[in-house]
Every structure is written in C-alpha cells, then in structure tokens.
N, C-alpha and C positions, 0 to 999 in steps of 0.2 A: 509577535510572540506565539502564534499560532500555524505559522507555515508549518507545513504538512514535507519540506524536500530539504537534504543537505546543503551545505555552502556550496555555492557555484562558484564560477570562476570564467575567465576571459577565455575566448578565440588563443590569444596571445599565449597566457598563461599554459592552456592543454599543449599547446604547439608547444613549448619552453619544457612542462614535466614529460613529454614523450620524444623530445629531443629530435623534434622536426622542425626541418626549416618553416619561416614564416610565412614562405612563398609556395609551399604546399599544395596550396589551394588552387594554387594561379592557372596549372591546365586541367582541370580537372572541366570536364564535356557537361555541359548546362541542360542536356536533353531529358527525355523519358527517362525514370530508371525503372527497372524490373516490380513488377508488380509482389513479388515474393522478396525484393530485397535484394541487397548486390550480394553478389554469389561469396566476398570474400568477408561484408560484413555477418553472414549468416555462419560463415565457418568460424569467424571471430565470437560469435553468442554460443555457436553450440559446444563453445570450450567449457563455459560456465555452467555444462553440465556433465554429472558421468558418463552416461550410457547413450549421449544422443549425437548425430550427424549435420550438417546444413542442411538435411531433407528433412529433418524434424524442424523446421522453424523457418515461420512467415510473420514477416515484419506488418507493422501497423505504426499508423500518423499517430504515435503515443499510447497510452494505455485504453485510453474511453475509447476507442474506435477498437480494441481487439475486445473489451468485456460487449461492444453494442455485434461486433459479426459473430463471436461466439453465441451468446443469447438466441439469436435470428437463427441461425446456420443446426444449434441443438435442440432447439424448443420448438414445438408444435399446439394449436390450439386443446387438444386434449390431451397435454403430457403433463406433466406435476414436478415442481423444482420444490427441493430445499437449500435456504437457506439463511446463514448462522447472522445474528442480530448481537450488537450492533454491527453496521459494515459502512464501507462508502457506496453513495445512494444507488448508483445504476447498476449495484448488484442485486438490488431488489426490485426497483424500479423499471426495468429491461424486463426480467420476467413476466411480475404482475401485467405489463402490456397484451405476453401470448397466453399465460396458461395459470394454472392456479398455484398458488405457491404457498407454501409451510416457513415459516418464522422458528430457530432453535435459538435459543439465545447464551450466549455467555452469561452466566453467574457474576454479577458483579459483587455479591456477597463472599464468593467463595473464588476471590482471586480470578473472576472471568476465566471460569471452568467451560469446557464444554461436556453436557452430559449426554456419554453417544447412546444413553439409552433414548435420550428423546429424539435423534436422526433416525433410532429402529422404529420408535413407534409412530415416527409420521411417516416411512415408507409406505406407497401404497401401492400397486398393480401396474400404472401409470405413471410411475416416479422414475424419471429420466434425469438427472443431473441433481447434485449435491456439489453445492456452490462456498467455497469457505473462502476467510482472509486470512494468511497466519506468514508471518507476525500481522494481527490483527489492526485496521485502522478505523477507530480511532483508539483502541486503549492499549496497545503494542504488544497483546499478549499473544504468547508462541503455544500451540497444542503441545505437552508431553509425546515425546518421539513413541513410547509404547501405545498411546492413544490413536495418534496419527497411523500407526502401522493397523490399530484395530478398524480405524476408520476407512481405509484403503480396502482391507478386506472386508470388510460389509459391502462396501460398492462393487466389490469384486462379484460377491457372491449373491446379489441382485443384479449383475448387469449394467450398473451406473455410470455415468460418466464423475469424475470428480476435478471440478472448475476449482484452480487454487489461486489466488492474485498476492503474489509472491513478491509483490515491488520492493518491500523493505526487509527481503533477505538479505546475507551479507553483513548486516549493521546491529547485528546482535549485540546486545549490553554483554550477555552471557555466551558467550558461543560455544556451549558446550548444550546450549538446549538449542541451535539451530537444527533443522527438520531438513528429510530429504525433499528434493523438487518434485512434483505430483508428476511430471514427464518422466524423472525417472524412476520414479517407485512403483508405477502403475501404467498399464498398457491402454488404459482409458483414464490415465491424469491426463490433463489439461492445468500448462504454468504461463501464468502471465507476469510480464517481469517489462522494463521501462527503465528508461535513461537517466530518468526526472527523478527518482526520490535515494535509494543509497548513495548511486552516483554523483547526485545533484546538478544533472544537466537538463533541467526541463524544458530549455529552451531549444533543445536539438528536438523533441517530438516524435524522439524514436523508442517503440515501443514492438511488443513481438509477443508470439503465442508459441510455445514448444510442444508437442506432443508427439506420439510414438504410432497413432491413428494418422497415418497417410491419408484417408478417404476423409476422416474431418478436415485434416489439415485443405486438401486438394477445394472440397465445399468453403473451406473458410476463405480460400485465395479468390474463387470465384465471386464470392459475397463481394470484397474488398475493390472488386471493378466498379461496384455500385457507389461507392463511399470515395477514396482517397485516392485509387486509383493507383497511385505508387507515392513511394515517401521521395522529400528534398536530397537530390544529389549531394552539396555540401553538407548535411544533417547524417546523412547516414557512412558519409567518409569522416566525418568527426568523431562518430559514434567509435565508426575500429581504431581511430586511434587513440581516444579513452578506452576501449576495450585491451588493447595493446598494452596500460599500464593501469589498468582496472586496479592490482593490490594496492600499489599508490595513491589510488583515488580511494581508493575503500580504508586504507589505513589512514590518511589526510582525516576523513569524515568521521572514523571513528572516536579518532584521539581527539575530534573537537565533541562529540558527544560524549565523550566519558569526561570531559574538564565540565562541559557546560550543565551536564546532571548532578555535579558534586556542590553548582553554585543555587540550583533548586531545591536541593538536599539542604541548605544551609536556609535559604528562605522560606522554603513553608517548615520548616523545623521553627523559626520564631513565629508564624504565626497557626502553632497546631491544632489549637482551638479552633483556626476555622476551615483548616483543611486537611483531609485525609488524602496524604499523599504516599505513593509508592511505586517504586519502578516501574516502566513496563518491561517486558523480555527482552523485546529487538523493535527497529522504528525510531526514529528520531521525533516521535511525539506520543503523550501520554494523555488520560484521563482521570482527572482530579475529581474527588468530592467537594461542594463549598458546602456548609456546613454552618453559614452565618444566617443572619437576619437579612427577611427581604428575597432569598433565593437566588439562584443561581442564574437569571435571566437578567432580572434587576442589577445584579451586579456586574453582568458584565457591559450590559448599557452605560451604567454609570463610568465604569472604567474604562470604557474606550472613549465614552463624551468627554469625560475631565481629563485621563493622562494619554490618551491618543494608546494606549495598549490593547492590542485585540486577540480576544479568547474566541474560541467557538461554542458559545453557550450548548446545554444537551439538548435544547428543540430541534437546530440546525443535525441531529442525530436521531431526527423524530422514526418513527417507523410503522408503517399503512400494517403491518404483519403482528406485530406485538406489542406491547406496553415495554416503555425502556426507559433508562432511570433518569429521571429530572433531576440532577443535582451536581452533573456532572462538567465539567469542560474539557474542552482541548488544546493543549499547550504544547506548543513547537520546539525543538532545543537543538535542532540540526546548523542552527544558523550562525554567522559569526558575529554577531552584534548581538547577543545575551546579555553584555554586560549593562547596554543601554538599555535594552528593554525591563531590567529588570531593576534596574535604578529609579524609571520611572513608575512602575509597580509598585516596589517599595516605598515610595512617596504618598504615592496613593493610599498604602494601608497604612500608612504611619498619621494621614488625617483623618482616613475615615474606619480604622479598625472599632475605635470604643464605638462608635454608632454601628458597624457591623454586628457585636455580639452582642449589643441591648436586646431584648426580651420583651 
C-alpha cells in the first residue's frame, strides 16, 4: 500500500500495447551500448520535452545514479545547496556528504506551500544549486506554475543551478496545475525523469538527466564512466518502445489512479476522526495525518504486524536539515491490487478503531 511506482506490466504485454512482434528482441547485439544512451532512445526522451534535442539528455542506470552524478559533478566542498524538505532521501543526503546545505520546507499546515521567501533568505554568496521535487515525494504536491516561474527567476538572477526530480510528471490528478520541465524553462534547469514511477517500468532501470548546459551535461557523462558505465541494451530498447506509446502508458496509469483515489476518498472519509486526508496534486502517492492514539509509528508497526499492510511511517521521511512532521505516512495508490489492500486495512480498523481513538 505504500509503493512509490505505477502498475507495471509484462515484457509481453509492452510488446502487445505497441504492436510489436514478440520476437523483437531476438537480434538485437548484447554488447556495450553508448555511455550517453542509444542515440534513438535519446531522440525518443527528448520528445517529452518542448524545447530540447538528443544532445540535451544523458541517460543513467535509473534515477539514484543521475541525483548521485549530478550532486558530485555540481557540488564542491565550499558551495552551498538548498534544498526543499520533505524529499526523497539522496536529495539531501548526497549534498550534506560535499558541502553545507539549507533545509526549506513545505508547509504541511498550509497545503505543503513552499514559501520562496525562505529560498531568498537562505541564498548566500556560495549558494550553487536549489534542488526541488515537484510533484513532490512523498506528499505529491505540485508548486503553483506563477511560483515556479518566480522561482526560476531567482535562480536566474543569482546564477543557480535549479536540480528538479521530475519522475511523477505526467500523472497529475489535476493537469491543469502540471509545471513546465526545469530543462525547459531555464537555461540552468536540470530535469530528472525515470521509467519506474508515471510509467511504471521500474524494472527497465532506465533513467536520464535533460538539460540545456552542454558543459554539465558533457562533466555529468564523464562522471557516469565511474558508476554504470552505460545502461542494459535490452532495457534501454524497451524503454523507446514504451516511449513509442508513452500516452497509452500514461493514460493506462492514470485512469487506474483516479478509480483507485475515489476508493481512499471513501475509506478514510469513514474513518475521519483519525485521519486527515486530502489529495495530492500529481504522484501516485500521498501523505496522510494519523491523528489517533499511540502515533503514527505505533500504528503502522501494528499494521503491518497484524494485517501484512505496509505504510511508510514519517521517521522513514526523517530529515539531518529540519524538524518535519511526525504524524504523517505514505500511502501508495498507483497500483492495481487497491482493492486487497485495502480490504485488509479495513479489517484492521474495524478491530482496532475504538482502542485507536481512546484517550
């Protein structure tokens, strides 16, 4: 109940929706592939943006190997990162290793706001890269498009780099609040985007970094010899042929996240006394309040020990940068077995609700 990536699907199945033979596969040359990615999967990725070419984007063995050569490749012992809290961990984590970093956090009071005055007032002299997640993981919130534009032009006008980890674009609840790509809105954005979560192919490990800085991009390819060296020949020809009928993958995912949010919309609506629930923007996972007795740790101990259901309680969202809110979890809904897991959920709070809200 807490996966973080869309329904997947077979080898078979991608071959069947893009209306390729099965046999596809069968000569494709087992050798080295190019350290930047095959030259036709990168024209395939640079479709999914407006303004960019296959020379704007170098592939990477999934997403955590482009946030670890970006980090390395822009950061120096005495440069200064911010960045926005909560996140997923090795956006913070990667930093803190080179240089000193500043914690902004979403408002969880106020709809997980980001307030860009707090990005100005931790600029300092030394401040080289402003690092964000939008749609945000783990509580799926999307920046307002007027904010994002203010935010761009601050980094503009300090010289910043602006690092955006963009994986659950596309899979907006609302798509009317989806945000441009930081590659193309800005000539120092940096977008990071992956196969594994709108798509929900996390099993191909293909992952890529776009930006509009040749001379980063050229340094980030060079890093990558150190690391992964080049991606799976079969992985990264699966990739263009999900790429190939991407709206069909993207529409599949959607319409299972807008059935499976209407059946969480039904369940913590009976039990509202113990949880503050409310959409996120985009993402196929959100961030709940628990609100009962015992805490939000306790209970999800309990809940995965007795009904085998698993949350990400908010320690696992802990943060070395700021105090962030303990009462939170993380719940999955991209997936197509909702109706089990939350069958077994509901059993759970139908024994142990009265002892949840004692006092």
């Amino acid at each position: 109940m807490t996966a973080s990536d869309a329904q997947s699907m077979t080898v078979a199945e991608l071959l069947t929706l893009a209306d390729k033979p099965q046999n596809s596969l069968a000569d494709l040359h087992l050798g080295y592939t190019q350290t930047w990615g095959a030259p036709s999967l990168r024209e395939a990725i640079s479709k999914t943006y407006d303004r960019l070419s296959a020379e704007n984007i170098l592939c990477f063995a999934g997403a955590e190997e482009g946030v670890y050569a970006a980090m390395r490749v822009l950061l120096e012992k005495d440069d200064h990162a911010i960045v926005v809290v909560p996140n997923y961990q090795a956006a913070e984590t990667l930093p803190l290793e080179i240089c000193d970093v500043t914690g902004v956090r979403l408002n969880a009071e106020d709809n997980w706001q980001l307030d860009l005055n707090d990005i100005r007032q931790a600029i300092r002299p030394n401040t080289k890269l402003v690092s964000v997640c939008f749609p945000n993981n783990p509580t799926g919130k999307i920046i307002p498009a007027d904010d994002y534009a203010e935010l761009i032009e601050l980094c503009r006008e300090h010289g910043l780099y602006l690092f955006n980890d963009e994986v659950y674009r596309l899979v907006e609840l609302d798509e009317s609040k989806r945000i441009n790509q930081a590659a193309d809105a800005y000539e120092r954005g940096l977008s990071l985007n992956v196969m594994s979560k709108a798509y929900g192919l996390p099993g191909l490990r293909v992952g890529w970094i776009a930006t509009q800085d040749k001379d980063v991009l050229q340094k980030l390819e060079r890093y990558k010899h150190y690391l992964s060296i080049c991606n799976s020949a079969p992985s990264e020809l699966l990739a263009e042929i999900a790429l190939g009928v991407r709206e069909k993958l993207l529409q599949r995912n959607r319409d299972l996240m807008a059935s499976n949010i209407k059946k969480l919309d039904t369940f913590f609506a009976d039990y509202r006394d113990l949880f503050e629930w409310q959409h996120p923007d985009g993402s196929c996972i959100a961030f709940p309040k628990f609100t009962g007795r015992g805490g939000v740790e306790e209970f999800c101990s309990q809940l995965v020990e007795q009904s085998g259901v698993l949350l990400l309680p908010a320690s696992v969202y802990w943060s070395e940068l700021m105090d962030t809110p303990k009462d939170r979890f993380r719940i999955g809904f991209g997936r197509a077995n909702m109706d089990a897991g939350l069958a077994a959920f509901r059993e759970f709070m139908q024994e142990h609700s009265d002892n949840l809200r004692a006092q």
